[in-house]
C-alpha positions as CSV (number, residue, x, y, z in Angstrom):
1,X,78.4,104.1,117.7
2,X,79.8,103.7,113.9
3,X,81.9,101.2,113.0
4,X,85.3,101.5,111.4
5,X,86.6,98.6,108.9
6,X,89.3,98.1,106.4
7,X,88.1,95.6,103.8
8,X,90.8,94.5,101.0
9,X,90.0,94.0,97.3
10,X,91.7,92.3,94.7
11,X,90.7,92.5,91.1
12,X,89.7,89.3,89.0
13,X,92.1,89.9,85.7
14,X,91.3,92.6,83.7
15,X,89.4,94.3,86.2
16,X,91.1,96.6,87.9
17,X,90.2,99.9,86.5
18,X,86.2,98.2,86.7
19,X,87.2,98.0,90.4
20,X,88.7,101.5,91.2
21,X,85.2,102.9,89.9
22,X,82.8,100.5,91.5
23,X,84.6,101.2,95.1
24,X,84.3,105.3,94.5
25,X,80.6,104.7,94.4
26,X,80.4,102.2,96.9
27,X,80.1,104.1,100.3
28,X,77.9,106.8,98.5
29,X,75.7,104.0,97.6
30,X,75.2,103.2,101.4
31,X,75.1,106.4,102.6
32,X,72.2,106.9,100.5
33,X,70.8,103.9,102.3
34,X,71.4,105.6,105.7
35,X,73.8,102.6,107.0
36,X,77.6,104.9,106.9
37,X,78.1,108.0,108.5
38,X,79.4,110.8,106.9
39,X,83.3,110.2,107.4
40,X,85.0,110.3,103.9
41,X,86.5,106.9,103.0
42,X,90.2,106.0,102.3
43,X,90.4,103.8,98.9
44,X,94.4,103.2,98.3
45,X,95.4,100.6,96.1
46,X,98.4,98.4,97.3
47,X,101.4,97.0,94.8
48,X,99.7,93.8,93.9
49,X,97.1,96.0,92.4
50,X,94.5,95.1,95.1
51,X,92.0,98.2,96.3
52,X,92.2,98.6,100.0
53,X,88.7,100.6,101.3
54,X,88.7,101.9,105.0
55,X,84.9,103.5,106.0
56,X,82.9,104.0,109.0
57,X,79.6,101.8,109.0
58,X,76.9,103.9,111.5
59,X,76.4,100.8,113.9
60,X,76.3,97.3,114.3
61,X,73.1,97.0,113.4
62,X,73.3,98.7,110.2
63,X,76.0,96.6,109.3
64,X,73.2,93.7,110.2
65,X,70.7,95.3,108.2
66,X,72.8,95.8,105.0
67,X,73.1,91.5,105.0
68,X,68.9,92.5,103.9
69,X,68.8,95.4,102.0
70,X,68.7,94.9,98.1
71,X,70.7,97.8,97.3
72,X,73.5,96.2,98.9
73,X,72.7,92.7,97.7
74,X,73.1,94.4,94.5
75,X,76.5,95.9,95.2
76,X,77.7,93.0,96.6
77,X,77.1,91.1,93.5
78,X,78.9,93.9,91.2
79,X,81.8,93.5,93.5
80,X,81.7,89.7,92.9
81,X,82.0,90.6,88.9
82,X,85.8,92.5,89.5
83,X,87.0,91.3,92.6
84,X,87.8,88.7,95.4
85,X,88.0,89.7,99.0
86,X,91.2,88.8,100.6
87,X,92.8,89.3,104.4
88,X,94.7,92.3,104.8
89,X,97.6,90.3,106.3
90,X,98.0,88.7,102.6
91,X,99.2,91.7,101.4
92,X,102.9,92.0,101.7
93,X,102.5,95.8,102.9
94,X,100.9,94.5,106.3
95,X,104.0,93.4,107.4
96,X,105.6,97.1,108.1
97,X,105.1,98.4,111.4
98,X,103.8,101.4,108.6
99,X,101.8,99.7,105.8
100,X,102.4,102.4,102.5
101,X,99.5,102.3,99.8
102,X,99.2,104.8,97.1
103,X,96.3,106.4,97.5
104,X,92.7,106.4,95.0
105,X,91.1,109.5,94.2
């Protein structure tokens, strides 16, 4: 059974267009490692700049086996070059019953 998650980016300074691109490739990087399904992500971006991602890992245990896989090691670290992960309920947006992003084509 896949696995949806919302993960929340916010770009180091200077970074934020760096960000925007790496995230478009990111779930067609692990679908080519067989660990997403096949539903289309959300990338939105909220008003503090930071890049919200919603996708659908394929299990639990591809989500396991990503932690070993050096493709994703690898876009882990890009991610570390343009961004810091933060909670979603840091984002000022996450307190309306309707959180609004604009959305990232």
């Amino acid at each position: 059974m896949g696995q949806i998650v919302i993960v929340a980016y916010k770009p180091k300074h200077g970074k934020a267009e760096a960000l925007k691109a790496l995230t478009k490739t990111h779930v067609p990087r692990l679908k080519k490692e067989g660990l997403v399904t096949n539903r289309k992500p959300i990338i939105m971006e909220a008003a503090d700049g930071t890049v919200i991602e919603v996708f659908e890992w394929l299990s639990q245990e591809a989500i396991n086996n990503a932690h070993h896989n050096q493709a994703v090691i690898q876009i882990w670290a890009e991610y570390a070059e343009v961004c810091e992960y933060v909670p979603l309920n840091t984002l000022p947006e996450a307190n309306n019953i309707f959180a609004g992003f604009i959305s990232i084509d």
